[in-house]
C-alpha positions as CSV (number, residue, x, y, z in Angstrom):
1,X,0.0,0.0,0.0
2,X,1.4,3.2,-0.9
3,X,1.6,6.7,1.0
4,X,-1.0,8.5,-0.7
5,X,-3.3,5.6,-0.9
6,X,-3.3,6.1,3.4
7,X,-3.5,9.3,3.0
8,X,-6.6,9.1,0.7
9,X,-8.1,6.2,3.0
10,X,-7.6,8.9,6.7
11,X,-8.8,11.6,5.2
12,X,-12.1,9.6,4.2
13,X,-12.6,8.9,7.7
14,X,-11.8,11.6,8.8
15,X,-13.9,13.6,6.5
16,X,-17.1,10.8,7.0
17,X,-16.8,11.1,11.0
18,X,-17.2,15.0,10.3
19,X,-20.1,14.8,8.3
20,X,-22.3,12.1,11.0
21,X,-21.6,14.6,13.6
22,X,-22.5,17.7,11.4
23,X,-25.3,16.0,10.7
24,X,-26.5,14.7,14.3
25,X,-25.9,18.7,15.3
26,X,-28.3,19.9,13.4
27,X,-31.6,20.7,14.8
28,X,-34.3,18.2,12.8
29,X,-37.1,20.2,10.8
30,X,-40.5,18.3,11.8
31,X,-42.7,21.2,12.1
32,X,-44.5,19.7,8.9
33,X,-48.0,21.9,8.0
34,X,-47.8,24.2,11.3
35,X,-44.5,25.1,10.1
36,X,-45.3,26.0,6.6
37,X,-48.5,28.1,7.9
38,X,-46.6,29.8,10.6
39,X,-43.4,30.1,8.4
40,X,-44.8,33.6,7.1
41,X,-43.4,34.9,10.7
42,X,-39.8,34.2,10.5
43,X,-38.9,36.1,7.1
44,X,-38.9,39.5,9.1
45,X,-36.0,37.8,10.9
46,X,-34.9,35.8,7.1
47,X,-31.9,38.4,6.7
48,X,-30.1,37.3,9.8
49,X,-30.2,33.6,8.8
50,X,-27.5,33.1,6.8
51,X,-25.2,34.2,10.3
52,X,-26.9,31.6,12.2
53,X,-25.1,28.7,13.9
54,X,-27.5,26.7,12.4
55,X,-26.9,27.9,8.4
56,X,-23.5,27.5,9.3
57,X,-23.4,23.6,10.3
58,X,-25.8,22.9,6.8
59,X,-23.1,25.2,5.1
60,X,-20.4,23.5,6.4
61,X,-22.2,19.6,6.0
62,X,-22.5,20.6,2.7
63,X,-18.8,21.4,2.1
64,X,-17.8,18.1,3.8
65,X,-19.8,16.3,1.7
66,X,-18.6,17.6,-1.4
67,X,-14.8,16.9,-0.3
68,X,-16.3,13.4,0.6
69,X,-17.8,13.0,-3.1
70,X,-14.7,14.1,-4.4
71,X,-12.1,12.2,-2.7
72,X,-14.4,9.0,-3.4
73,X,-14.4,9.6,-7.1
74,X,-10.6,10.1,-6.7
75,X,-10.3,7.6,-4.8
76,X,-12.1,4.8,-7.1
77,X,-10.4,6.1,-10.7
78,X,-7.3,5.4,-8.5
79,X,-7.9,2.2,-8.0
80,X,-9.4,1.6,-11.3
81,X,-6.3,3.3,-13.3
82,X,-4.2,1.1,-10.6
83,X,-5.8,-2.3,-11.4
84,X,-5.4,-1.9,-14.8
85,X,-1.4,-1.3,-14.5
């Protein structure tokens, strides 16, 4: 096994651990048909929601999951280009 083939394989876990608990931190969105009828009331505060803690975790998860994507595509040409060898 070679250097960068560790390296690949850590920082899948690494990145994988970081999504589940990005995931688990954010607050669950069940308010279902009370939510969409009383949703009229939050856009006065709609402006300020891009600061919050909680745009910044689904920001973030979103990130980590495209580094995820990306170093799993990466990672499987690598293996395919290192089969074929």
């Amino acid at each position: 096994m070679e250097w960068y083939e560790i390296l690949i394989g850590i920082l899948l876990v690494i990145t994988s651990v970081l999504i589940i608990v990005l995931v688990l931190m954010q607050q669950s969105r069940k308010a279902g048909l009370s939510g969409a009828i009383a949703g009229g009331a939050e856009t006065f505060f709609g402006k300020n929601k891009a600061h919050s803690a909680e745009a910044k975790l689904a920001k973030f998860t979103k990130i980590f999951g495209v580094i995820f994507f990306v170093l799993s595509l990466f990672c499987t040409f690598l293996l395919a280009f290192m089969v074929s060898r």
